[in-house]
C-alpha positions as CSV (number, residue, x, y, z in Angstrom):
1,X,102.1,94.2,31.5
2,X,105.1,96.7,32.0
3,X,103.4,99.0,33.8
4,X,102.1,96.4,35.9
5,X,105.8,95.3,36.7
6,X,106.9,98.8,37.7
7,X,104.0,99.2,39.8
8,X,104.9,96.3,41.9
9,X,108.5,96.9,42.2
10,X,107.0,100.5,43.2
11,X,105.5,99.1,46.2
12,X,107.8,96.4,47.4
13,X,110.5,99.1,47.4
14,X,108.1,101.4,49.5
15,X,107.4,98.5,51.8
16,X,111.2,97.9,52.0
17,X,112.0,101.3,52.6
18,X,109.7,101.4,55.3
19,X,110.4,98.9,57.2
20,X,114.1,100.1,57.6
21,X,112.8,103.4,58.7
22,X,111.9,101.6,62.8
23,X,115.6,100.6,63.1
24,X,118.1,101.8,64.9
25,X,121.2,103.8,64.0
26,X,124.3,102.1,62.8
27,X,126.4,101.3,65.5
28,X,123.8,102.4,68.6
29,X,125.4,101.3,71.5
30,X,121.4,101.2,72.6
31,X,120.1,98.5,69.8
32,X,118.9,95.3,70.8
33,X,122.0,93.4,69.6
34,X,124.3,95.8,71.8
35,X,123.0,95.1,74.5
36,X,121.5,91.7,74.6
37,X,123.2,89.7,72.2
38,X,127.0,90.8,72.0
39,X,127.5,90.9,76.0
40,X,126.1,87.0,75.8
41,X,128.5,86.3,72.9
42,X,132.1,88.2,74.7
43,X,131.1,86.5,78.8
44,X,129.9,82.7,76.8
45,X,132.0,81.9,74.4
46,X,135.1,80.8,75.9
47,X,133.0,78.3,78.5
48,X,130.6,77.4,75.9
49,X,132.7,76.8,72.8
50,X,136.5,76.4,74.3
51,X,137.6,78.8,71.6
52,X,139.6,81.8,72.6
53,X,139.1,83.4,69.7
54,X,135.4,85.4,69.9
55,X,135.2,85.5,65.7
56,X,136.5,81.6,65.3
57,X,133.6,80.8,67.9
58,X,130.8,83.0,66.3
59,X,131.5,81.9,63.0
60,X,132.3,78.2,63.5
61,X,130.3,77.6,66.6
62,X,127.2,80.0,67.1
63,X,126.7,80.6,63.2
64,X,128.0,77.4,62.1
65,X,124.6,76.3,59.9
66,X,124.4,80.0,58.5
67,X,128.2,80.4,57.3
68,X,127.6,76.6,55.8
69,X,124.5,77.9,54.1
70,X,126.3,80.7,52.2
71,X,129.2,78.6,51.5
72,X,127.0,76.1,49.9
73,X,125.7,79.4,47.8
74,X,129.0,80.9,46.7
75,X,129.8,77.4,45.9
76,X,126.8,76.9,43.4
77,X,127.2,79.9,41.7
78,X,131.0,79.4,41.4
79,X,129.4,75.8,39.8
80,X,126.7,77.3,37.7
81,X,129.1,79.8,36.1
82,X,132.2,77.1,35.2
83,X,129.0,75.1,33.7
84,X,127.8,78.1,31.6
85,X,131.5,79.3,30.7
86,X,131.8,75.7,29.7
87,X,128.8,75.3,27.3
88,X,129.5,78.6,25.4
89,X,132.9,77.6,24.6
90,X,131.9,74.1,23.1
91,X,129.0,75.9,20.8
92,X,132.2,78.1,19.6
93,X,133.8,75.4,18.6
């Protein structure tokens, strides 16, 4: 059963590992995101969000449901840990 364990961690890390090989470079002025989705982001945001900020916008406008999904995360770990912390100091006493 152990070697069976390793074995598939052995391939999802090969199939992980492979798929970052077809991406670009870190900070290629060339990548997809360069030069589609940033220019959109710097001309837009001002006439579609009325925020002059650019990061205000993209976090609280164009990522809104994505920066409330990880808040909602950090929120029920920060949860699941007072609850744990909780319940081993009561068996202590």
């Amino acid at each position: 059963m152990k070697s069976l364990t390793i074995i598939i961690v052995l391939i999802t890390g090969a199939v992980l590992f492979y798929g970052t090989v077809d991406m670009p470079d870190w900070g290629d002025p060339n990548s997809p995101a360069s030069r589609h989705v940033s220019p959109r982001y710097i001309t837009q945001t001002v006439a579609e969000t009325e925020t002059p900020n650019i990061v205000t916008s993209l976090l609280a406008d164009y990522r809104g449901y994505d920066t409330l999904g990880e808040t909602t995360v950090i929120f029920g770990a920060g949860m699941v840990c007072i609850l744990i912390l909780r319940s081993a100091r009561k068996r202590e006493e």
